[in-house]
Structures are given as structure tokens and as C-alpha cells.
N, C-alpha and C positions, 0 to 999 in steps of 0.2 A: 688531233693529229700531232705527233712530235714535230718538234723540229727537225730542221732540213741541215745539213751541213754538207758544204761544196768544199770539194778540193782541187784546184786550179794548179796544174804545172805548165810551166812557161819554160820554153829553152829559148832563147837569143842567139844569133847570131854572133860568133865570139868577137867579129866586128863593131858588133852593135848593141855591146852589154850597157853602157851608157846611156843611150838613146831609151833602150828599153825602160830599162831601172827608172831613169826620171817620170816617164809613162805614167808608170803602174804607182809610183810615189801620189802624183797629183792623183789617181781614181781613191786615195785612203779616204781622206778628211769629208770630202762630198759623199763617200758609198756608207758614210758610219755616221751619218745622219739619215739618212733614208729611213722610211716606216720599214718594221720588220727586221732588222739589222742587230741582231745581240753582237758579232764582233765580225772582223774584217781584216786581218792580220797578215801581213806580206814579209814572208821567208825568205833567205837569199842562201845557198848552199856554200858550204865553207869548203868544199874542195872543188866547187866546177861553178863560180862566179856565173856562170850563164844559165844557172839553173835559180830562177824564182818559184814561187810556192804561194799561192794564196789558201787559208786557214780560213773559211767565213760560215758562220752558221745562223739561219734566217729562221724567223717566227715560222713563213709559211712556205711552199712553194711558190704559191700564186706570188707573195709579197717580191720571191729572188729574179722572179721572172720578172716581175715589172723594173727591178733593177737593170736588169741583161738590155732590156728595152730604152733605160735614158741617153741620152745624149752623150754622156762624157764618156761611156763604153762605146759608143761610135764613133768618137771624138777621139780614143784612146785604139780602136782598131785602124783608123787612117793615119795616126800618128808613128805606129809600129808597122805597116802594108811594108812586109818582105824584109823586116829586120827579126823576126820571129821561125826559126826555126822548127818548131816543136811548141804543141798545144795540146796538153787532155787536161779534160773537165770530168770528175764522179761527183755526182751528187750519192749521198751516204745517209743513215740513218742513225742513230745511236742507238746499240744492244745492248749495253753494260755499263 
């Protein structure tokens, strides 16, 4: 099976770009050690600061999903509860 690649946009709260940003910084270091983790990369948009972007592509599905499930992503959704604006997740496949 190929790999999996998710792409995570995040809108903030234009209150609460700060808040958020630090969040999503602490989930790097811990998420790109995880089994199954090729990369994990967090975008910030250069004309609407409240716009983040996660870039992450996993060995397997099964492996992203046990991600979704740890702790620091629960840890990191009570941390953000109503500074978050806007949330879509695709999971994608690579054709080319």
C-alpha cells in the first residue's frame, strides 16, 4: 500500500494566532518520532497569519491513525477548544 499523506488546515482565531501557533509547534518534535512518520511539517501562510497548514506523510494509514489517537493531540485539541476557527483534514495519495 503507498503511503498516506494528510493535509491539515488550521484557521485561528485572529485573537488567538499565538495561542494556536505555540499548540501546533509542541505536537512537531513528539509527532516525527512516532512509528510510521516520514515527515510532519507545519506551514504558516504569509498573507493571513491565522492560516497554519500541516504537510505530513505516514508509512501507513493504520500507523496515522494511531497518531490521531495519542495523547498530545488531545492534549493539543483542549489546549486550542474555541480558539480555532476553521478545521479540514484530506488524507491524499500520491499519483505522480
Amino acid at each position: 500500500m503507498a503511503n498516506l499523506t494528510i493535509v491539515a488546515n488550521i484557521k485561528a482565531n485572529t485573537d488567538k494566532i499565538d495561542l494556536v501557533k505555540a499548540a501546533l509547534l509542541k505536537l512537531i518534535e513528539i509527532t516525527r518520532t512516532e512509528k510510521g512518520c516520514i515527515n510532519y511539517d507545519l506551514h504558516q501562510d504569509n498573507e493571513n497569519p491565522a492560516h497554519f497548514m500541516f504537510y505530513e506523510n505516514w508509512q501507513t494509514r493504520e500507523l496515522w491513525q494511531a497518531h490521531m489517537a495519542n495523547q498530545h493531540l488531545a492534549d493539543y485539541m483542549a489546549a486550542t477548544e474555541g480558539a480555532v476557527a476553521e478545521f479540514t483534514l484530506n488524507e491524499m495519495s500520491l499519483i505522480s
